[in-house]
C-alpha positions as CSV (number, residue, x, y, z in Angstrom):
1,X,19.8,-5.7,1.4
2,X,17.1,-8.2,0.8
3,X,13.5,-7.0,1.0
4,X,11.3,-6.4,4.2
5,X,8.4,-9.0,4.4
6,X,5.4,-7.5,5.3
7,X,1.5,-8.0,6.0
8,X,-1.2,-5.4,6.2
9,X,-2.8,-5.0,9.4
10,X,-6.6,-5.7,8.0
11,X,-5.6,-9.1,7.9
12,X,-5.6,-9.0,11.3
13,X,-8.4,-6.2,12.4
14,X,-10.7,-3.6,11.9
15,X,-10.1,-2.0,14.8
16,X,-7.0,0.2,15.7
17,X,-7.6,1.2,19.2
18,X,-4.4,0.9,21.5
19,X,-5.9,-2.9,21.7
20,X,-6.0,-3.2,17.8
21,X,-2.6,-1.8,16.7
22,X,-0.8,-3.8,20.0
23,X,-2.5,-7.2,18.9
24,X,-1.8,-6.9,15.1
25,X,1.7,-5.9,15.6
26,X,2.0,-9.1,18.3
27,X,0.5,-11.6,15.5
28,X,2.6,-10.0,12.3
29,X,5.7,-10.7,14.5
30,X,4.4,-14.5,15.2
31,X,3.2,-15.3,11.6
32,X,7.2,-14.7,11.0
33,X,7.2,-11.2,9.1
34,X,9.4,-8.6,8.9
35,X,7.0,-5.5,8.9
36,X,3.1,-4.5,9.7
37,X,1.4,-1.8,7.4
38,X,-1.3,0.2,9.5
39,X,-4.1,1.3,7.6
40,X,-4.9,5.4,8.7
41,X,-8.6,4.9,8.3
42,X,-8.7,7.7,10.5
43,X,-5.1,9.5,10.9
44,X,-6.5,12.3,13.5
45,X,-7.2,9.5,15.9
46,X,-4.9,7.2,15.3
47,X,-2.1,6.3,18.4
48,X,0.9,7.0,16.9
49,X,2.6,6.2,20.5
50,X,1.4,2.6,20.8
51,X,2.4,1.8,18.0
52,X,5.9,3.4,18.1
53,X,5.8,1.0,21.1
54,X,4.5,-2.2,20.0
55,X,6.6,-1.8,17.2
56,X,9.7,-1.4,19.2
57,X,8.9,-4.3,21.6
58,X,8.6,-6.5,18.3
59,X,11.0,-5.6,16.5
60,X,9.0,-5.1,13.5
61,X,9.3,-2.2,10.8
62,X,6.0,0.2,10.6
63,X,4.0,1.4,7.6
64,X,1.3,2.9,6.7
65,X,-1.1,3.5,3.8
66,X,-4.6,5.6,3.4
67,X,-7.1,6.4,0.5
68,X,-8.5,9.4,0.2
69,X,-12.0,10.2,0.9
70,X,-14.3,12.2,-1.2
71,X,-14.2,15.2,0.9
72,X,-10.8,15.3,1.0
73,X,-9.8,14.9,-2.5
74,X,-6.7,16.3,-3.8
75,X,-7.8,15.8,-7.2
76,X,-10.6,17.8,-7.0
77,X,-11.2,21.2,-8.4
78,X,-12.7,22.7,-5.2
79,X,-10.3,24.6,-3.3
80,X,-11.9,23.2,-0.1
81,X,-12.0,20.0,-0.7
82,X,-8.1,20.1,-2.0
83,X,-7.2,22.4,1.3
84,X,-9.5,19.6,3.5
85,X,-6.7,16.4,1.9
86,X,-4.0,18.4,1.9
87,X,-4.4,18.7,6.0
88,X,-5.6,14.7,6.2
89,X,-2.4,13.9,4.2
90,X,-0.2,15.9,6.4
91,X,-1.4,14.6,9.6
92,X,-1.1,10.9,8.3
93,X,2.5,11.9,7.8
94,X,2.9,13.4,11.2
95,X,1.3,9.9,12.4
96,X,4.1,7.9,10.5
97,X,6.7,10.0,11.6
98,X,5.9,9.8,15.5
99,X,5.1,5.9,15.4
100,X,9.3,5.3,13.8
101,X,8.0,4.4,10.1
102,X,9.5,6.0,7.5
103,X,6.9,4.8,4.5
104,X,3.6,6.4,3.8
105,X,1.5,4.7,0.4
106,X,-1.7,4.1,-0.6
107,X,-4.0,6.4,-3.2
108,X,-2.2,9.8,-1.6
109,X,-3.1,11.5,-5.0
110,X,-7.1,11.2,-5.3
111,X,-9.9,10.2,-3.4
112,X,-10.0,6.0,-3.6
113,X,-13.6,5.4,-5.1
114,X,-15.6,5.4,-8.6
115,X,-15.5,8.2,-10.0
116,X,-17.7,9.2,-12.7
117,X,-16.1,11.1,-15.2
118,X,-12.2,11.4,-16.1
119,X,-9.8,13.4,-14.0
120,X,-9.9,17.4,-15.1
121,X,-6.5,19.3,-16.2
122,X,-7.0,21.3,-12.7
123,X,-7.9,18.1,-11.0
124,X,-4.1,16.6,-12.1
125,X,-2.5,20.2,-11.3
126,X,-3.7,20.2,-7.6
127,X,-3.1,16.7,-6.7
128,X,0.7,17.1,-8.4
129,X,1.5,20.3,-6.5
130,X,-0.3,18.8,-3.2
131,X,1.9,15.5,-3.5
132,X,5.2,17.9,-4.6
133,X,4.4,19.8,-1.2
134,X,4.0,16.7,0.7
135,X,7.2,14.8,-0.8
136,X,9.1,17.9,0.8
137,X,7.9,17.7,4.6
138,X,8.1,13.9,4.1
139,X,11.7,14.5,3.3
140,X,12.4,16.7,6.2
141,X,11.4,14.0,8.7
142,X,12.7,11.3,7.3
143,X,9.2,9.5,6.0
144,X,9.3,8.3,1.9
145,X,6.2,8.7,-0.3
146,X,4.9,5.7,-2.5
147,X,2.0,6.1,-4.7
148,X,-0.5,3.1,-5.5
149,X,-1.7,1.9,-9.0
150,X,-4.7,1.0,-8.4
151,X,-7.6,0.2,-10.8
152,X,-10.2,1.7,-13.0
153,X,-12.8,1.3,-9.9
154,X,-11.4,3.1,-7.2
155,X,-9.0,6.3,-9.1
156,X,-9.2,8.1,-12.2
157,X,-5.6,9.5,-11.7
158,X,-3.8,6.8,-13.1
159,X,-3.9,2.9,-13.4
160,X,-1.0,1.6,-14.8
161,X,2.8,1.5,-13.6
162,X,3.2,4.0,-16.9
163,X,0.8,5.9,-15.5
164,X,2.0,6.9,-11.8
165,X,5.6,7.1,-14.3
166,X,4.5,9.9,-16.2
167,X,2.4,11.6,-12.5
168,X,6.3,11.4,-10.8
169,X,7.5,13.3,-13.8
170,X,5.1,15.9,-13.0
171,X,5.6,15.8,-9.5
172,X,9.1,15.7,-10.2
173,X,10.5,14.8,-6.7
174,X,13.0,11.6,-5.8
175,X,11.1,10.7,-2.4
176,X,7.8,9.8,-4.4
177,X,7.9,6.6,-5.9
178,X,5.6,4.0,-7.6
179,X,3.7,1.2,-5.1
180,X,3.0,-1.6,-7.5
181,X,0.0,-3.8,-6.2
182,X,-0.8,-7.6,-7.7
183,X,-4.7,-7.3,-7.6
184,X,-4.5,-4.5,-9.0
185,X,-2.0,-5.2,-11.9
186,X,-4.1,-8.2,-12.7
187,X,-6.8,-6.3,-13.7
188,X,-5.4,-3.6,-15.8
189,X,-2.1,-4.4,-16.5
190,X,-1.2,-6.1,-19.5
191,X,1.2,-8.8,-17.6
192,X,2.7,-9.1,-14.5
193,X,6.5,-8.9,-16.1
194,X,6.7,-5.5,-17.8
195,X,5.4,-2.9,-15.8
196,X,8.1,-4.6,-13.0
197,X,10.4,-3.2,-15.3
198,X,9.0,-0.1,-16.0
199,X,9.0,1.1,-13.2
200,X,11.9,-0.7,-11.5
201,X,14.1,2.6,-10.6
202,X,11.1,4.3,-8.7
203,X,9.4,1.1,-7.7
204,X,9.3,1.9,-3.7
205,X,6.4,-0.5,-2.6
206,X,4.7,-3.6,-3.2
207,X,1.2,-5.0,-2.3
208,X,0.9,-8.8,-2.9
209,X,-2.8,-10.1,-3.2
210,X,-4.3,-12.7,-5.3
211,X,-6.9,-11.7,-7.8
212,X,-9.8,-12.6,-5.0
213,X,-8.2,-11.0,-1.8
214,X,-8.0,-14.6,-0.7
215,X,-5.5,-17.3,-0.2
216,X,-2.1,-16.7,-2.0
217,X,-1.9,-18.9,-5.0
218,X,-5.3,-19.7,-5.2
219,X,-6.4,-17.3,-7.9
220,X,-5.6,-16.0,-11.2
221,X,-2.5,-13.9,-10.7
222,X,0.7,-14.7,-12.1
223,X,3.1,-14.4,-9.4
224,X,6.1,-16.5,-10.8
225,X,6.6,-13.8,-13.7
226,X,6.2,-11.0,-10.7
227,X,9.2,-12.5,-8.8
228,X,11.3,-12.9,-11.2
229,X,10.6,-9.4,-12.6
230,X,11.6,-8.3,-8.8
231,X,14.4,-10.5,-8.9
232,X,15.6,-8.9,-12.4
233,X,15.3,-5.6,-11.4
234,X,16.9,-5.9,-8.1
235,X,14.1,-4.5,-6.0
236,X,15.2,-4.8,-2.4
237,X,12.1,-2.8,-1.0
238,X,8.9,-3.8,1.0
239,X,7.1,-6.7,-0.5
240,X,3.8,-6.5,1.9
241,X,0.9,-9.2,1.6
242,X,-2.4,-7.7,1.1
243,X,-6.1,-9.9,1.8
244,X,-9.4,-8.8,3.4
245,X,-12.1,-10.8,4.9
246,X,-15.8,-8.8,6.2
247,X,-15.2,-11.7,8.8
248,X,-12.3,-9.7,10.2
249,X,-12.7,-6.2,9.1
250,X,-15.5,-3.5,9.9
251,X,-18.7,-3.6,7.6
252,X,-17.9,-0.1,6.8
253,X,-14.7,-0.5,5.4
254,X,-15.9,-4.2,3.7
255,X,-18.4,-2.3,1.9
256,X,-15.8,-0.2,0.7
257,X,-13.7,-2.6,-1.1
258,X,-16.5,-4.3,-2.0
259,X,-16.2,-7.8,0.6
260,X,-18.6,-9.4,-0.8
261,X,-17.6,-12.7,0.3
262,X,-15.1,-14.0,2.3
263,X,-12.4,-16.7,1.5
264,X,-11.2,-17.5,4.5
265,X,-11.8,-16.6,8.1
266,X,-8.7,-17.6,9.8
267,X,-6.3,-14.9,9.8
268,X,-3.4,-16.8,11.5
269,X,-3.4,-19.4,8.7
270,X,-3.8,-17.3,5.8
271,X,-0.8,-14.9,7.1
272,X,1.5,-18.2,7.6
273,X,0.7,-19.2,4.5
274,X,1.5,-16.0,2.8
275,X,4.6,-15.7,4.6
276,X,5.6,-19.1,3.2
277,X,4.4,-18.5,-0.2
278,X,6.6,-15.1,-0.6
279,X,9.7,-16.3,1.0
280,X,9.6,-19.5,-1.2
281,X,9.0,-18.0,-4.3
282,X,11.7,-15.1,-3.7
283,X,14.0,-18.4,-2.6
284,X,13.1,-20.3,-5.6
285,X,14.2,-17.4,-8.2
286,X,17.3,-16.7,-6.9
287,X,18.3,-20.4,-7.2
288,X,17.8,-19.6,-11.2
289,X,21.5,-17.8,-10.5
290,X,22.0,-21.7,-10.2
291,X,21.4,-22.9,-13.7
């Protein structure tokens, strides 16, 4: 089954009122994708119905990805804080379940910001036994797991594709898997070939951004070796294009992820062109079969 196409819902907005999550599911659908990943900035709030709706009217697959904050870090040694991301994590999952998605991935393991010291013994035994619990009641309603590599910056869990490997071994459970991201990977990874392989049997998600969040093909990472590492390993999972813009998104969330510029402010060209640019180059490897 060939892969779902997919674009992350910041490209879009910042905002996921009923407005928000109706309008970004309407333009993912028209820039010719497959799926729409909702960012749970807020999973308490978030309107798990409307976009179980919009969804269905588009016929579009759902997603859905979070970072942890700091006071909900399942990393952390504090019993509170762990007990405070264990329930955030659980009611993102509840959120995923009721709007018809069936992935949940992002940095599920830690809180996503720079941290200051390296990850504790205890720190790694809580956030292994709170994903293990969480793989279990994602199994039960039918919602898979996908843990993002992520860099140096922004989690002291893990930053490579060996890495999240040897945290699955821990968390030993088949509905967590690895979610590969090209920014990311382009800063800490040593090519953009071998960690495809790696982790190609628990490869369950992938983020595609160019090494400036802007336009794909523009930057410095090497995405011809990345699809033909996807082609060589038969991945047939999502394959979701990732890009944000303080033009589009909140100031909150820009400062975040560090927006300190923006490379393009027209979201209904830079999600065209990203659909073009992944479809062409998955197209282009398998005419190697050719040869």
């Amino acid at each position: 089954m060939p892969s779902l196409i997919g674009c992350h819902a910041l490209v879009w907005t910042g905002e996921f009122d009923a407005a928000g999550i109706t309008s970004s599911v309407e333009r993912t659908k028209a820039a010719g994708f497959d799926l729409v990943e909702f960012p749970l900035m807020d999973p308490y709030t978030f309107d798990a119905a409307t976009a179980r709706k919009a969804l269905g009217d588009a016929d579009l697959t759902g997603s859905a990805s979070l970072g942890l904050p700091e006071h909900a870090d399942i990393s952390s040694e504090d019993p509170a804080v762990v007990a405070a991301g264990v329930d955030l994590l659980r009611t993102a999952l509840d959120r995923v379940a009721e709007m018809g998605g069936t992935r949940l991935c992002g940095v599920l393991y830690g809180s996503m910001r720079k941290h200051m010291a390296p990850l504790s013994e205890r720190g790694r035994a809580n956030s292994v036994a709170a994903i293990r619990d969480l793989a279990g009641r994602a199994a039960a309603v039918g919602v898979h797991l996908s843990l993002e590599v992520v860099n140096r910056y922004e989690t002291n869990v893990f930053n490579t594709g060996r890495g999240a490997l040897a945290y699955l071994d821990a968390v030993a459970d088949t509905n967590v898997s690895v979610h590969l991201d090209t920014y990311h990977m382009n800063i800490e990874e040593s090519d953009l070939f071998q960690p495809f392989l790696d982790t190609s049997e628990r490869l369950g998600y992938v983020h595609i951004g160019e090494s400036h969040r802007g336009y794909l093909g523009t930057g410095s990472v090497d995405f011809e070796s990345t699809f033909r590492a996807l082609a060589r390993t038969g991945y047939d999972g999502p394959i979701v294009f990732e890009s944000f813009s303080s033009a589009v998104v909140s100031p909150t969330l820009s400062n975040t992820l560090g927006i300190w510029r923006n490379l393009w402010t027209d979201s209904e060209d830079l999600a065209a062109h990203a659909n073009r640019f992944i479809r062409d180059h998955i197209a282009a490897v398998r005419t190697i079969d050719l040869h």
